[in-house]
C-alpha positions as CSV (number, residue, x, y, z in Angstrom):
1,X,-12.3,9.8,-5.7
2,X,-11.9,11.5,-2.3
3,X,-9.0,10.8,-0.2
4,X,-9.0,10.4,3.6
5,X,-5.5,10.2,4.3
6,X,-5.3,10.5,8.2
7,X,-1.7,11.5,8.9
8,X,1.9,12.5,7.3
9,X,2.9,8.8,6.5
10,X,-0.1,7.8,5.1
11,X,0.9,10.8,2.9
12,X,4.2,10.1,2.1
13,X,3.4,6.3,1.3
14,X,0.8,7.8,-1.3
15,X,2.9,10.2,-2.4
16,X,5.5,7.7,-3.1
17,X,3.7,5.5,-4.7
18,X,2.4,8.2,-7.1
19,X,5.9,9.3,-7.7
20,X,6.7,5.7,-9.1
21,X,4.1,5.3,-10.8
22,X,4.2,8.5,-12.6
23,X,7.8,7.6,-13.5
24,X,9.4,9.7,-11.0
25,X,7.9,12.7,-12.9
26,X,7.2,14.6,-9.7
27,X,9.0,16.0,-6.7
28,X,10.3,12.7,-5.0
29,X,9.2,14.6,-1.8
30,X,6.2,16.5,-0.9
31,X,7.0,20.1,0.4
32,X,4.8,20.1,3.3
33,X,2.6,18.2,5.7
34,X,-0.5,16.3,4.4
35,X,-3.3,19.2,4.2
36,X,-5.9,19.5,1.3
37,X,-4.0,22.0,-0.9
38,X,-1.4,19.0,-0.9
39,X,-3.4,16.2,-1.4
40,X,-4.9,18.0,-4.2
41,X,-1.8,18.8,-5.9
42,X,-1.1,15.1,-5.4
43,X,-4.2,14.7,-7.6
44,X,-3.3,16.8,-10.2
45,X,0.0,15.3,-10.5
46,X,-2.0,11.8,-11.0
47,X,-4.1,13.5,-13.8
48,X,-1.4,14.7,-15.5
49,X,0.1,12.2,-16.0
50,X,-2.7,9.7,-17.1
51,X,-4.9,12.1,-18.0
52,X,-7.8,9.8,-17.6
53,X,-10.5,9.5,-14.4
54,X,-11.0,5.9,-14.5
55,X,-7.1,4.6,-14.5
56,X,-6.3,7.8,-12.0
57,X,-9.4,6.1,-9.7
58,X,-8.0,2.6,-9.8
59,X,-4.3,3.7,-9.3
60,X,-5.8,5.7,-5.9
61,X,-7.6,2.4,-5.3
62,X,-4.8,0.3,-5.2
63,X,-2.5,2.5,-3.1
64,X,-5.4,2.6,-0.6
65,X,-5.8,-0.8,-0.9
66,X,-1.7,-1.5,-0.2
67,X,-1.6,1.0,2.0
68,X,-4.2,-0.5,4.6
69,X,-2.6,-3.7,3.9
70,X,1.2,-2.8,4.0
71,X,1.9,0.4,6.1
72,X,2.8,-0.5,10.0
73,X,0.4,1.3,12.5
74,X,2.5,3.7,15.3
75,X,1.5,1.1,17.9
76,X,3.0,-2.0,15.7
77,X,6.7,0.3,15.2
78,X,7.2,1.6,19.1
79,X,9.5,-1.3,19.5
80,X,11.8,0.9,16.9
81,X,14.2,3.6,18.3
82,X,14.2,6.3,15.1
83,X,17.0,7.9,16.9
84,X,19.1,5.0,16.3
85,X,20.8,4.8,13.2
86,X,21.9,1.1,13.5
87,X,18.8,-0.1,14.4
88,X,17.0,1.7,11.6
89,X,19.8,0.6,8.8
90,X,19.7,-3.4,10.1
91,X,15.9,-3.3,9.5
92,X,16.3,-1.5,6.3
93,X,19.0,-4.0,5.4
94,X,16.8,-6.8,6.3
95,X,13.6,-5.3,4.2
96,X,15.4,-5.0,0.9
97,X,17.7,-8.4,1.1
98,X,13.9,-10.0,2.0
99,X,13.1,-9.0,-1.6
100,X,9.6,-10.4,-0.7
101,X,7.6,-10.2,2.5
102,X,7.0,-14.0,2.1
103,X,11.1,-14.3,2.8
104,X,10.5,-11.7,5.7
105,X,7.8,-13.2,7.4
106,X,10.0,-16.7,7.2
107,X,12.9,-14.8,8.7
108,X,10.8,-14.3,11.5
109,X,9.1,-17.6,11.9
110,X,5.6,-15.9,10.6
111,X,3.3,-18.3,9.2
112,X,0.1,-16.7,9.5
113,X,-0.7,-12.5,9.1
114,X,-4.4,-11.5,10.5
């Protein structure tokens, strides 16, 4: 399956989903930016572990899948300061005590996601 991963978080949300799936058998990190050498050595790291096309192809569907549905677009984060520690631990801290984004999306009176 080809991958069209469009930028570095894209990457890193693959990435990270690979390296839990895989058991945290891989670098927890990858070493560079997203480029083709990478993203193939993401791959290979896939096929070791499974060793088989059709699961490694359904795993890749199902992170691009997730990560269309879950990862926040630059425009949809502006209203976050990464330079501010705080703000970036309260959200954190609110994300994992959700422990669902059902509970999150109630937190903040969502009802309906387009």
């Amino acid at each position: 399956m080809e991958l069209k991963i469009k930028n570095k978080r894209e990457f890193s949300f693959y990435w990270s989903y690979i390296y839990s799936t895989t058991n945290k058998k891989i670098p927890p990190y990858p070493r560079a930016d997203v480029n083709q050498i990478n993203i193939c050595l993401m791959k290979a790291y896939l096929s070791q572990h499974f060793n088989n096309k059709v699961i490694e192809d359904q795993v890749l569907i199902k992170i691009k899948k997730d990560c269309d549905n879950c990862l926040l677009s630059e425009t949809e984060m502006i209203w976050l300061n990464r330079k501010d520690e705080r703000q970036i631990n309260w959200l954190w801290s609110l994300i994992l005590s959700s422990k669902s984004i059902n509970n999150l999306f109630t937190f903040f009176n969502i009802n309906y996601i387009s």
